[in-house]
C-alpha positions as a printed Julia matrix, in Angstrom:
102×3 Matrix{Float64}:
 334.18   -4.16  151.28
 336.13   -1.18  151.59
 334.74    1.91  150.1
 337.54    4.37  150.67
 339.05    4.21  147.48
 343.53    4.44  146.99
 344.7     7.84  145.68
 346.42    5.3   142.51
 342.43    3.37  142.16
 341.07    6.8   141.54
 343.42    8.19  139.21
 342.82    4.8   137.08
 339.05    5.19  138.08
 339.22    8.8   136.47
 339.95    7.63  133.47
 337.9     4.57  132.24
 335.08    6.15  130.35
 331.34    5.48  130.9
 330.18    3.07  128.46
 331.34    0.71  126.04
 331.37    3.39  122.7
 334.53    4.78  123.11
 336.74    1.88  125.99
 340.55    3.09  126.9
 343.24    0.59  126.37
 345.36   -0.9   128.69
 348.46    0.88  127.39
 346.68    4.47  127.32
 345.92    4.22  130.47
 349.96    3.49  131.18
 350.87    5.91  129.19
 348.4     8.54  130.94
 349.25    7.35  134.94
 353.14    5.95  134.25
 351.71    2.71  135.91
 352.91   -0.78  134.7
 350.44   -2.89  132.97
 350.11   -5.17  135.03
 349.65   -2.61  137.64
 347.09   -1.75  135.94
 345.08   -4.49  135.43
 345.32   -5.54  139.38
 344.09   -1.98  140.27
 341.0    -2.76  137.79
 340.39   -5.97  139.6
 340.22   -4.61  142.91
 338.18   -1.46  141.66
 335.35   -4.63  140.45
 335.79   -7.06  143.54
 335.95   -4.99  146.63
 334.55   -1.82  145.63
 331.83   -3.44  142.94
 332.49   -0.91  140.3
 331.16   -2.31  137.02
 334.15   -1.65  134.57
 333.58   -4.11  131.81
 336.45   -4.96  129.29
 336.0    -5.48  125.61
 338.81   -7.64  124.05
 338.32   -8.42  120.53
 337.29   -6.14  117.32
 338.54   -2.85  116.26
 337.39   -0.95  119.45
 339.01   -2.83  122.25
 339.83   -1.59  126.16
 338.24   -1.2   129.61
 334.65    0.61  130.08
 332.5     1.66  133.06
 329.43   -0.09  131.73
 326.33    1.55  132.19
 323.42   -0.59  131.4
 322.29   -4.34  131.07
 323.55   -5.0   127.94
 327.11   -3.14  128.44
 327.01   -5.48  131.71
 326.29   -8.64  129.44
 329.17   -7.34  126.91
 331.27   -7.75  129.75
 330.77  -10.57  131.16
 330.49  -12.89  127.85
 334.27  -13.43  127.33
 335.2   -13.8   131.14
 332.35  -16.71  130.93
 333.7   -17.88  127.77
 337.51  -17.93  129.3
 336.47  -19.97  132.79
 334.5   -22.48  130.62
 337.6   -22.99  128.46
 339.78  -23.31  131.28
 337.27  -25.71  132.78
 338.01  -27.91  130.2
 341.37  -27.75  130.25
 341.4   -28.25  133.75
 338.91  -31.26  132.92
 341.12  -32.44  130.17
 344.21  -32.72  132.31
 342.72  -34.62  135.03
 341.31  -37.16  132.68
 345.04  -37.93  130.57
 346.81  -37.74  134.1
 348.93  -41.0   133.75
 350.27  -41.27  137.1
């Protein structure tokens, strides 16, 4: 893991709030840095699997957008849809290989 954090991951870092009240959208934080979206959302990836930040994502409802999260249950709000997305793709992936034909 490297700990020395990118000059771009803090400037991203510096703006996702603490805690899942009041999360920043994707496009704010664009709008805020001048970084592409998907930019973006690789920056937030590498801030959670090499420097284990916990920055949690909520992606439904009226308050949507990334979060630091600061407790169990911010952690578990987090987690939930990436869970629910690999089990659907699971069964994709499970569907396909059962219908293959050739």
């Amino acid at each position: 893991m490297n700990d020395k954090l990118t000059p771009t991951e803090l400037k991203v870092l510096a703006i996702i709030p603490y805690g899942a009240k009041e999360p920043i959208k994707t496009k704010e934080i664009q709008t805020r840095t001048g970084l592409e979206i998907r930019t973006i959302r690789k920056i937030i990836s590498h801030l959670i699997t090499e420097h284990n930040i916990k920055i949690g994502a909520i992606r439904t409802g009226k308050e949507q957008g990334y979060f630091i999260a600061t407790n169990r249950q911010e952690l578990e709000l987090a987690i939930r849809p990436l869970q629910a997305q690999i089990n659907d793709m699971n069964r994709r992936i499970a569907s396909l290989k059962e219908n293959a034909y050739f």
